[in-house]
N, C-alpha and C positions, 0 to 999 in steps of 0.2 A: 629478511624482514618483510621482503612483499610477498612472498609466498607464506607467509603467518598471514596476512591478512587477507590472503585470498583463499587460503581456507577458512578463515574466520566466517567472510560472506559466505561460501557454500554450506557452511552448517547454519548458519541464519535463513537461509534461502530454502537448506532443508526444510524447516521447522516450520515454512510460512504455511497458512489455507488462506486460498484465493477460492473467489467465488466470484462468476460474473454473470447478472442475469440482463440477458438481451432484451427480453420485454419492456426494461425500465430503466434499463442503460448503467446500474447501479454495480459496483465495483468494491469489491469487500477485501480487504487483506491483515491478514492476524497473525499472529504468533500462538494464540491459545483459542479453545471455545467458548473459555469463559471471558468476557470480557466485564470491564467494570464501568464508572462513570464516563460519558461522554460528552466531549467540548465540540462547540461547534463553531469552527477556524473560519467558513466560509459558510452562502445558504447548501452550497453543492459537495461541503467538506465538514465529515465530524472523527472525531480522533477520539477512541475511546482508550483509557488505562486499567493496569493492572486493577484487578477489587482486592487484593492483598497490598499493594504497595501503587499507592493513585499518584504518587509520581512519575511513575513505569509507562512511557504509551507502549501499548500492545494489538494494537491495531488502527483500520479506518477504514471509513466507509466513505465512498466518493459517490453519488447520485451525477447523472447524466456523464457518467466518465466520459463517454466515446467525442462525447463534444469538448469536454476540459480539456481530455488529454491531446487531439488530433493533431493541435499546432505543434505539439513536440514531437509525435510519433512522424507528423510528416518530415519535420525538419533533420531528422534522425534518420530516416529513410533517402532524403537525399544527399546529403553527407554522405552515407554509406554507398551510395551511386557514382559520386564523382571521382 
């Protein structure tokens, strides 16, 4: 049963496009190119869906990532230290 679900992630994980551009600190992750209407959860978080099925999120765009995420990636990195 865990091994079904960790192939599950690895072909979800396949399929993602990440894009991160440093100049803007802006953090993009999809499942498709296309993307449809987008909600905006935070000012720094917008979560866009399927344009076939607008119940579907199929991506998000995070603005100033490297600031949002830090307090996790640190706390994540020292966890993995001790």
């Amino acid at each position: 049963m865990a091994e079904s679900r960790v192939n599950d992630k690895l072909e979800i994980a396949s399929r993602l496009i990440v894009e991160y551009c440093p100049d803007t600190g802006t953090l993009s992750v999809s499942t498709q190119k296309r993307l449809g209407e987008g909600f905006t959860v935070t000012p720094n978080l917008v979560v866009f869906y399927d344009p076939v099925d607008a119940d579907v999120p199929v991506g998000f765009v995070m603005h100033s990532a490297e600031t949002e995420l830090k307090p996790f990636l640190d706390a994540i990195l020292k966890k993995q230290m001790s």
